[in-house]
C-alpha positions as CSV (number, residue, x, y, z in Angstrom):
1,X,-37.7,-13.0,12.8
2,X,-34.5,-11.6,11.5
3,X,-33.4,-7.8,11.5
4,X,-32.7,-6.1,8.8
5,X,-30.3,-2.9,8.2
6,X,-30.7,-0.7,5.7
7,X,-27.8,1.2,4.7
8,X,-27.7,4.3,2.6
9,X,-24.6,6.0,1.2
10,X,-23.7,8.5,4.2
11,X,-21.2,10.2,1.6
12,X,-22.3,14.1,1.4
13,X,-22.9,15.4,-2.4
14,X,-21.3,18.1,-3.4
15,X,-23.0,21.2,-1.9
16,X,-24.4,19.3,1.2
17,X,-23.6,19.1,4.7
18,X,-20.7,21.5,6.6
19,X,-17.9,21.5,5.0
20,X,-16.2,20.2,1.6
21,X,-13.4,17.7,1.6
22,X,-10.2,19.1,2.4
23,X,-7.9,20.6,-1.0
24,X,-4.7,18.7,-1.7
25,X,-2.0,21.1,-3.2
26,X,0.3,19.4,-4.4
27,X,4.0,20.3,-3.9
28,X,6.8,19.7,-6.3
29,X,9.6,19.1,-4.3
30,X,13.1,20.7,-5.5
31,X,15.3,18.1,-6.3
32,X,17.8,18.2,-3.4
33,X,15.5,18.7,-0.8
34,X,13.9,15.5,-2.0
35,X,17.1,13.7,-2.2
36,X,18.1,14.7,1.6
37,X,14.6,13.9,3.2
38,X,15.3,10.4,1.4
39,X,18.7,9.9,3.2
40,X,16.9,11.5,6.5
41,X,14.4,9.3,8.4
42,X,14.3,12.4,11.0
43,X,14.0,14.9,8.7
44,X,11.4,13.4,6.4
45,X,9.3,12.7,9.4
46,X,9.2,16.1,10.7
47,X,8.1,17.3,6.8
48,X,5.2,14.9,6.6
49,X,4.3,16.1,10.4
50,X,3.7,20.2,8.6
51,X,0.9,21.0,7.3
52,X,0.7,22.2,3.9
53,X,1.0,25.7,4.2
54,X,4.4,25.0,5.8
55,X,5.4,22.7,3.6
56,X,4.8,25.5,0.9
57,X,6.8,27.7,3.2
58,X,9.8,25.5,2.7
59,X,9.9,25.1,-0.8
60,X,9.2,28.7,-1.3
61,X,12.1,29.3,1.0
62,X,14.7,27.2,-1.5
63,X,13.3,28.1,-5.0
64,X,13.4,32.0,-3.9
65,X,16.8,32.3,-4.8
66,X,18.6,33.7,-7.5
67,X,21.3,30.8,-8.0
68,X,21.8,27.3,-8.1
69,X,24.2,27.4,-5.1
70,X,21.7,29.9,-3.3
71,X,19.2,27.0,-3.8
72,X,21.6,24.2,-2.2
73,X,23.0,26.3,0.3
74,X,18.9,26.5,1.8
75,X,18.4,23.0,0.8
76,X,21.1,22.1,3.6
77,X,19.9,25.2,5.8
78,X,16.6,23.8,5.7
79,X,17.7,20.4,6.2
80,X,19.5,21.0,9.2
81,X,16.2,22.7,10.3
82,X,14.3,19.3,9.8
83,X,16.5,17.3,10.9
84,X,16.9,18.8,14.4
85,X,12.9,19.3,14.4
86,X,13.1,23.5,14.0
87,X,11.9,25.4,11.2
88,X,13.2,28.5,12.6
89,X,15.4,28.5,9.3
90,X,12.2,30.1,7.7
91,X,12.4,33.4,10.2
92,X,15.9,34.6,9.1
């Protein structure tokens, strides 16, 4: 005699169980923070490590400026942040 398994689809609906899936937000990177995590193995491995909210923190922190050189001058603050695995950069 052989035994049999029945399976049924342990996926929760919508509405069921404890908790819903967690929310992607996704960030749009500015342009040279993207380019610099590209160049830094470091860096871009810390920034996947954050959570979201941090992540957010970061970007916020560049694109709050006023001017294009304001911008860069946080893109390489913040870089030099990442790179050395600090984000104390945020807290000035």
């Amino acid at each position: 005699m052989e035994d049999h398994v029945v399976l049924n689809n342990q996926t929760p609906k919508l509405g069921e169980g404890d908790t819903l899936p967690p929310r992607r937000l996704n960030l749009e990177l500015p342009q040279g923070l993207l380019s610099s995590l590209a160049l830094s193995p470091e860096a871009a491995g810390f920034f996947a490590g954050l959570d979201t909210e941090t992540r957010g923190q970061i970007v916020a922190y560049i694109q709050s400026t006023v001017t294009g050189e304001e911008a860069r001058a946080r893109a390489r603050t913040a870089m030099e942040g990442l790179e050395a695995g600090r984000l104390d950069f945020l807290h000035k």
